[in-house]
C-alpha positions in Angstrom: 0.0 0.0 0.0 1.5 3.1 -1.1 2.1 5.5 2.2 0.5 9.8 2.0 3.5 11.6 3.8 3.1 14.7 5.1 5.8 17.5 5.4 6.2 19.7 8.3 8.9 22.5 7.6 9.9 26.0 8.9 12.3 28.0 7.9 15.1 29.3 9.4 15.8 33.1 7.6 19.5 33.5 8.4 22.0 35.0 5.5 25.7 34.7 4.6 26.9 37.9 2.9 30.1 38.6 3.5 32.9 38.9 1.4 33.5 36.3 -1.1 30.7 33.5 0.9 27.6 32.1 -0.8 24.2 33.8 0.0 22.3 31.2 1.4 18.6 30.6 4.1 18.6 27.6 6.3 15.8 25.6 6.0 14.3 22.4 8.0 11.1 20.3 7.7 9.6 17.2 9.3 8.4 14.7 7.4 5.7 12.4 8.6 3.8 9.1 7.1 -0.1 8.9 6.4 -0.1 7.7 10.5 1.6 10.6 11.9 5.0 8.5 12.2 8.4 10.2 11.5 10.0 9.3 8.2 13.3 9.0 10.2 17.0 8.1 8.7 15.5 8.2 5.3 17.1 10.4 2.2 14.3 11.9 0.4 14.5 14.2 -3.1 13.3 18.0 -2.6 12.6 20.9 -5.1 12.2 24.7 -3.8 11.6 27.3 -6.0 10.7 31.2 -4.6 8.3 32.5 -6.7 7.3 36.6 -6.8 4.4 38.4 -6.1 1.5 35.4 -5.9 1.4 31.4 -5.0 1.6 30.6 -8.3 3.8 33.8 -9.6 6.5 33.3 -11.5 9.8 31.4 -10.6 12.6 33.4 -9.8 14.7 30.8 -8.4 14.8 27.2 -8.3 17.0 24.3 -6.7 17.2 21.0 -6.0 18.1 18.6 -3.0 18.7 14.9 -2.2 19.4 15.3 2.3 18.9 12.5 5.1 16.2 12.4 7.1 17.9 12.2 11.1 16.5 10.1 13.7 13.4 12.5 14.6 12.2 12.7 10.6 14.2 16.3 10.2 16.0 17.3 7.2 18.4 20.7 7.3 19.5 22.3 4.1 20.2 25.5 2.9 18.5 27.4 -0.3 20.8 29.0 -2.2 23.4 26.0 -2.2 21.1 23.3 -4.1 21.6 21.9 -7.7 20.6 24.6 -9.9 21.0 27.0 -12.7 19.6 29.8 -11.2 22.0 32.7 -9.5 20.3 33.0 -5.8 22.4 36.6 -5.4 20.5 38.2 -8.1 16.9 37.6 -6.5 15.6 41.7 -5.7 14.7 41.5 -2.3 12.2 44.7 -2.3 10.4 43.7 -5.5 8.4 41.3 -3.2 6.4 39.9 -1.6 8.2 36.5 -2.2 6.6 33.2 -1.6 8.7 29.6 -1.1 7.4 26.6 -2.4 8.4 22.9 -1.2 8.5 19.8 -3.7 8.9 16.6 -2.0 9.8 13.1 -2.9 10.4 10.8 0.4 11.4 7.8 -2.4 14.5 10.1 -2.4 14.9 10.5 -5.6 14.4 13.9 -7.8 10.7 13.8 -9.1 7.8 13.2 -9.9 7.4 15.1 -6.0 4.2 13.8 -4.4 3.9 16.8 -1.3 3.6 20.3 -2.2 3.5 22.9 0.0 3.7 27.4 -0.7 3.9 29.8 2.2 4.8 33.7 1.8 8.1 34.6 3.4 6.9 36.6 6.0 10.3 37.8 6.7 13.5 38.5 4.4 17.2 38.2 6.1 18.0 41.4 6.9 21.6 41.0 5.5 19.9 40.1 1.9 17.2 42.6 1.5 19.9 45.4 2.9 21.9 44.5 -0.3 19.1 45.3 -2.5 16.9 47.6 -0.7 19.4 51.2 -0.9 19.4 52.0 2.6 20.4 50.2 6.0 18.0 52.0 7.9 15.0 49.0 9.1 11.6 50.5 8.3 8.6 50.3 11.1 7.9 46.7 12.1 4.7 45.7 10.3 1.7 44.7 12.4 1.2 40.7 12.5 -1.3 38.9 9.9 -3.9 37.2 10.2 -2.9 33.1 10.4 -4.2 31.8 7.6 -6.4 28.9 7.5 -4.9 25.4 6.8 -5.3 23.8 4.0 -7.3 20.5 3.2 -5.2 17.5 2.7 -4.8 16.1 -0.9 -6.6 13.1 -1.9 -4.5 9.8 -1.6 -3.5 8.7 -5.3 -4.1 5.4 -7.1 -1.9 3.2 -7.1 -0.3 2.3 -10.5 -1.3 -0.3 -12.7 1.5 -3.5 -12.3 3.0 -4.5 -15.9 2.3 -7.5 -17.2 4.4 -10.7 -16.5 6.7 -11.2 -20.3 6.0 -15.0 -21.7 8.3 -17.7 -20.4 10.0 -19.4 -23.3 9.5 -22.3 -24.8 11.0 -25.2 -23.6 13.6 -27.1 -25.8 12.9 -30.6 -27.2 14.6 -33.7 -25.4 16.9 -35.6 -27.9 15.4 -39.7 -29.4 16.4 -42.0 -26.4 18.5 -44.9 -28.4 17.1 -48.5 -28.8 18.9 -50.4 -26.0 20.3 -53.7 -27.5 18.8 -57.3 -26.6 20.7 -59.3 -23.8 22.5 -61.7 -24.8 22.8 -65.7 -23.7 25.1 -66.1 -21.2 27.8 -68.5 -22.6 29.2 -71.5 -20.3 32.0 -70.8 -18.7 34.8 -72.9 -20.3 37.8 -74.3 -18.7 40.6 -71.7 -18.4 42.9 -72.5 -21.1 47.0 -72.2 -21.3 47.6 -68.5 -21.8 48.9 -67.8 -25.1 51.0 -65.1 -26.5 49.4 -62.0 -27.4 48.4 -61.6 -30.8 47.0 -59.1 -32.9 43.9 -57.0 -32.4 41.2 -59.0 -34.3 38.4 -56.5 -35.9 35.3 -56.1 -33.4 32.0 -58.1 -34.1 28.7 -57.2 -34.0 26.8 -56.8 -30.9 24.5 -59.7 -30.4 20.8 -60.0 -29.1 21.2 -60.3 -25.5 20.2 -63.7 -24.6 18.5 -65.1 -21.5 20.3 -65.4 -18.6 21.1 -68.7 -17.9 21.3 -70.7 -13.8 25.0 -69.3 -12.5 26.7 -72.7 -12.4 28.7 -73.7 -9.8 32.2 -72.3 -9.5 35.4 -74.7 -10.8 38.3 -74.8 -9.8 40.4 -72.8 -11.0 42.6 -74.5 -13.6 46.7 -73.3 -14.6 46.7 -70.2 -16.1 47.6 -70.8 -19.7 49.5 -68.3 -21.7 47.4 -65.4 -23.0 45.7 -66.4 -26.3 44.3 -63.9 -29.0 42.2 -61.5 -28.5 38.9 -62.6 -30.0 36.4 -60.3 -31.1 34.3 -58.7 -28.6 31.2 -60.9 -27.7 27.9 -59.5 -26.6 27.4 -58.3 -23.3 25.8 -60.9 -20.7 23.6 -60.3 -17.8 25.6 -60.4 -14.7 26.3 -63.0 -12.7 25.7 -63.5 -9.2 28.9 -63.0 -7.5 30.7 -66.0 -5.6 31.6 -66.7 -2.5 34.5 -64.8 -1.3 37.2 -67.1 -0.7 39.5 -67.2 2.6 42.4 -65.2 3.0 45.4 -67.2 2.4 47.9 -67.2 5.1 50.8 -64.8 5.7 53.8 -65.7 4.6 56.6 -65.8 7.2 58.6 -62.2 8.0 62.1 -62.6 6.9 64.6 -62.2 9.8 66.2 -58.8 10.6 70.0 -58.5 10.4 71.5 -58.5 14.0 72.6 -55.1 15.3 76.0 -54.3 15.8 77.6 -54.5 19.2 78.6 -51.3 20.7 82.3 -50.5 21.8 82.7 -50.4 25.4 83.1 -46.7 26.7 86.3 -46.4 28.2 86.8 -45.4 32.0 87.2 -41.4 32.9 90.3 -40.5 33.4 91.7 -39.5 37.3 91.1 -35.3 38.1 94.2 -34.2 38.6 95.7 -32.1 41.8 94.5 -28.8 41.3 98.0 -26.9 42.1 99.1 -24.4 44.9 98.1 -20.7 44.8 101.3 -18.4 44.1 102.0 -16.3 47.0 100.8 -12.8 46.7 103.7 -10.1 45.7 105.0 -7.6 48.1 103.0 -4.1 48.4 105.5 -1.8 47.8 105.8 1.2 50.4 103.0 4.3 50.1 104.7 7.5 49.0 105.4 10.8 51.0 102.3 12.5 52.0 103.5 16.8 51.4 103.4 18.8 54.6 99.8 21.2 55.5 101.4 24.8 55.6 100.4 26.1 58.7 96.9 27.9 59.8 97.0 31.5 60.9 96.1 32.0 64.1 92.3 33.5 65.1 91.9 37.1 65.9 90.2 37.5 68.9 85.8 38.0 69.3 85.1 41.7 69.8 83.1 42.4 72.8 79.4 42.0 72.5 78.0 45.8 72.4 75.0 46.3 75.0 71.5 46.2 73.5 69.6 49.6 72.4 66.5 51.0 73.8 63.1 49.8 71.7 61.7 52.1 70.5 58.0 53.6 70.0 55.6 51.4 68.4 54.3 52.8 64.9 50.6 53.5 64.5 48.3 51.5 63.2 47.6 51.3 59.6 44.3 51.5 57.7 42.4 48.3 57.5 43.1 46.1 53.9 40.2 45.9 51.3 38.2 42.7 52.4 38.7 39.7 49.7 35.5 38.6 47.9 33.0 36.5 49.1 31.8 35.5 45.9 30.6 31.9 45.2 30.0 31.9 41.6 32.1 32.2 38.3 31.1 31.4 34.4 31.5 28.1 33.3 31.3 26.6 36.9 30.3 23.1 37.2 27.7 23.2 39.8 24.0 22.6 40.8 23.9 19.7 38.1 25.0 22.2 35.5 27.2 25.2 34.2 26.8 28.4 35.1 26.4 31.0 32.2 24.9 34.0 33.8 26.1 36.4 36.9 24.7 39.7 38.1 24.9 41.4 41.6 21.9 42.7 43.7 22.1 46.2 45.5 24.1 44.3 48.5 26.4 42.6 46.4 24.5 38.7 46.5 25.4 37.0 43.4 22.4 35.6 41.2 22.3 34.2 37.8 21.4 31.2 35.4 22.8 27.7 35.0 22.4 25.6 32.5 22.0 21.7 32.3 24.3 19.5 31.1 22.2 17.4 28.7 19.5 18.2 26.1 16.8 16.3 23.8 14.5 17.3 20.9 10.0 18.1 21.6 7.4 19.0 20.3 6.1 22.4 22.6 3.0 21.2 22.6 1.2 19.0 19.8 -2.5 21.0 19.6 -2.7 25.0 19.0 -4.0 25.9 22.5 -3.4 29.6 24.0 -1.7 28.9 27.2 -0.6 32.6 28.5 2.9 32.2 28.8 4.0 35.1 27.2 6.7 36.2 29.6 10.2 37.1 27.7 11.8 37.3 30.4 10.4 34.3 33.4 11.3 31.2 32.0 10.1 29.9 35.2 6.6 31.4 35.5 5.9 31.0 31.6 7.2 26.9 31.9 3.9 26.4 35.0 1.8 27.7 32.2 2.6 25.0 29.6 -0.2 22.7 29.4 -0.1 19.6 27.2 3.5 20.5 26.4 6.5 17.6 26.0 9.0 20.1 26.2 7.7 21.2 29.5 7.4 17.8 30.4 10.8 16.8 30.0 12.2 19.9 31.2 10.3 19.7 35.0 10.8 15.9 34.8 14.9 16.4 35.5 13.8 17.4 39.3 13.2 20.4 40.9 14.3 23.6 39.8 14.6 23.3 36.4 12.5 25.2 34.0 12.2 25.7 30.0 14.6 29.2 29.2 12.4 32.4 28.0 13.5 34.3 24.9 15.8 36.5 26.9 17.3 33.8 29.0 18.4 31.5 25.6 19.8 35.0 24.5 22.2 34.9 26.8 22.9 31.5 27.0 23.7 31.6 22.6 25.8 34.8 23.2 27.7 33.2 26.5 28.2 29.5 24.9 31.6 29.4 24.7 31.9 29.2 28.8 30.0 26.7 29.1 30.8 24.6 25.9 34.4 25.2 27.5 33.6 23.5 30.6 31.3 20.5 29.5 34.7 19.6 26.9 35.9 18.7 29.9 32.9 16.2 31.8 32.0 13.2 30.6 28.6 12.1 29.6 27.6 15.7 28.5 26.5 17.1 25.6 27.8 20.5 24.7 25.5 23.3 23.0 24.8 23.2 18.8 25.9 26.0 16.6 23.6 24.9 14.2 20.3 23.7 16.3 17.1 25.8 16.7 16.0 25.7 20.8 12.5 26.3 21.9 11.6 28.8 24.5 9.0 29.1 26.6 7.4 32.5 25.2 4.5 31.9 23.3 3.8 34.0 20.3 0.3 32.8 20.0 -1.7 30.4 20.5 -0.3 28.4 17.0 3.2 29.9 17.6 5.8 30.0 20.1 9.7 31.7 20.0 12.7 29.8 19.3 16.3 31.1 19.0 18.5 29.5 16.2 21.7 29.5 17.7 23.4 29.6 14.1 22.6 33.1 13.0 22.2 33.7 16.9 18.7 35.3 16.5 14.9 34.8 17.4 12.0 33.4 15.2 8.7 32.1 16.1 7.1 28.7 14.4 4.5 26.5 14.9 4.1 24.6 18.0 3.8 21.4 17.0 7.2 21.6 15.1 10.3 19.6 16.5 13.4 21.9 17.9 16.3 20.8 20.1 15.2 21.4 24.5 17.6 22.6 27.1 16.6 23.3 30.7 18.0 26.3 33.0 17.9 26.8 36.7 18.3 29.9 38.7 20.4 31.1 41.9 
């Protein structure tokens, strides 16, 4: 049964515009069977073209892409670096509005594509339509449209018609089986004659019928053998005979006796040891020479007399008391709390407070329906995360104990722009995994009740996208 897959995608507007690199968006999707289930570890084929002014406007770029599904159904890629023939620099960025249309085969090959998706680019990279726009100065953020209603899913296609089975081939004809020849009568065995000399090859006769077979007589003895006699033509083949009895084993002849062995000489008798001889007496040590006389020491002056000891005198003032050292308990990158610290700020009596981040992350949903939940705080990651209803990254978040909460907007800010302390210190701890430069994380702001922020930590900027889109989940604590 052929399988209706369903594609899932957002798209990550980030631009690459600097000297001599290759303009370029990042894009992911999610790709999903007829059931709901992930297309996962798959490589599908996938066509995007933008098209100007309309949903079905004209074309103005076009690309193709063959990428791996991961283990959670997402592919990544990045228009502007497909298979194509278009040049992505010289789209006009203000002669919009543009529109991006998706093209999708998951039989991962290019074409026919069987899921089809167009959705305006709300947005432009700012880098991209500064190029072509003829001033850097943003204009007034526009107000937010209206979402627009979702489309009905396409009707399943037939499947296609199978192609018929080719003919077998004919089967070759089997050869005329020969006539087999009659038996014939088997003769009576004559008395072995004298065996003659050998003599020469008499011409073969013809096969005769093959007779019936006759009682096996009794065996005779066994006469001389007589010198070979001609060679007669070749009779016809008998029936075989039942064979006779075997006859007893004759007996061993006797073993011929083995030559006596030689007598070994007798090994003569060791000789006496003789005396070992006297030691030589030890030579004379001759006579140690003259040690030179020591010159003489000079003689030691005599110890001055010990002078009496001073007066002590007045005792200085006292000096101003030292700078006290620092009582603080907290540093970035710290390993502590069950995770690295990547925030510090002080209080008006000089407390330390701050954010710290766990050591280990997966990948949710922020919640699977589009249901309004309030938790529009940018800033309280911890207020906004007791909002979260029906959400699995909430649940996995609250589920590591105590404490830890899903990050608002502002906290995942920080945590992009202060990475490099902590990916510094969990390079260093096993079992860990260290922060993406490439994933998108969700927050816990909600833009509405469809939507909710992310921050794509490789352009290092915010975004909002559907809820029940898949994005990488990290949980924070405070102190």
């Amino acid at each position: 049964m052929k399988k209706i897959y369903t594609l899932i995608a957002g798209l990550m507007l980030t631009a690459s515009v600097f000297a001599q690199a290759p303009e370029k968006m990042s894009y992911q999707a999610v790709v999903r069977d007829a059931s709901g289930t992930l297309v996962t570890s798959t490589a599908v084929g996938m066509q995007l073209s933008i098209l100007q002014d309309s949903t079905t406007g004209t074309a103005v770029y076009t690309e193709t892409h063959t990428p791996n599904t991961n283990i959670n159904g997402l592919v990544s890629l990045e228009i502007g670096t497909g298979t194509t023939t278009d040049d992505f620099s010289t789209i006009d960025w203000t002669a919009g509005p543009y529109f991006i249309k998706t093209e999708t085969n998951p039989a991962g090959i290019t074409g026919p594509y069987t899921i089809t998706g167009t959705s305006q680019l709300m947005t432009v990279p700012y880098a991209l339509y500064a190029k072509t726009s003829g001033s850097s100065t943003p204009g007034p953020a526009g107000t937010n449209g209206t979402d627009g209603i979702d489309g009905a899913v396409g009707a399943t296609g037939t499947n296609g018609i199978d192609g018929i089975d080719g003919a077998v081939g004919a089967a070759g004809t089997n050869g005329i089986d020969g006539i087999d020849g009659a038996v014939g009568i088997n003769g009576v065995d004559g008395t072995a004659g004298a065996t003659g000399s050998t003599g020469p090859q008499g011409p073969a006769g013809p096969t005769g019928a093959q007779g019936v077979t006759g009682p096996t007589g009794a065996a005779g003895t066994d006469g001389a053998t007589g010198s070979t006699g001609l060679t007669g033509p070749t009779g016809p083949t008998g029936a075989a005979g039942t064979d006779g009895a075997t006859g007893s084993t004759g007996l061993t002849g006797p073993t011929g006796p083995t030559g006596a062995a030689g007598t070994d000489g007798a090994t003569g008798s060791t000789g006496l040891t003789g005396a070992t001889g006297a030691a030589g007496t030890n030579g004379a040590t001759g006579p140690t020479g003259l040690t030179g006389s020591t010159g003489p020491t000079g003689a030691a002056g005599t110890d001055g007399a010990t002078g009496s000891t001073g007066l002590t005198g007045p005792t200085g003032a006292t000096g101003a008391a030292g700078t006290s050292g620092s009582t603080d308990k907290f540093h970035l990158g710290q390993d502590t709390l069950g995770g690295i610290v990547y925030s510090i700020y002080k209080d008006a009596s000089g407390t330390q407070h701050g954010l710290i981040v766990n050591k280990s992350e997966s990948i949710a949903v922020w919640q699977a329906s589009g249901t309004a939940t309030g938790a529009t705080h940018s800033w309280d990651g911890a207020t906004n995360t007791s909002l979260m209803t029906s959400s699995a990254a909430a649940t996995y978040v609250t589920n590591l104990g105590t404490g830890w909460y899903l990050p608002s907007i502002d906290e995942l800010r920080i945590l992009c722009h202060n990475r490099y302390y902590v990916n510094k210190s969990l390079s260093t701890i096993g079992g860990t995994t260290l922060l993406s430069n490439t994933a998108g994380y969700w927050s816990s702001t909600e833009f509405n009740r469809r939507n909710a922020y992310f921050f794509y930590f490789d352009g290092g900027y915010a975004s909002y996208n559907y809820k029940y889109d898949t994005y990488s989940v990290r949980a924070v604590r405070s102190f």
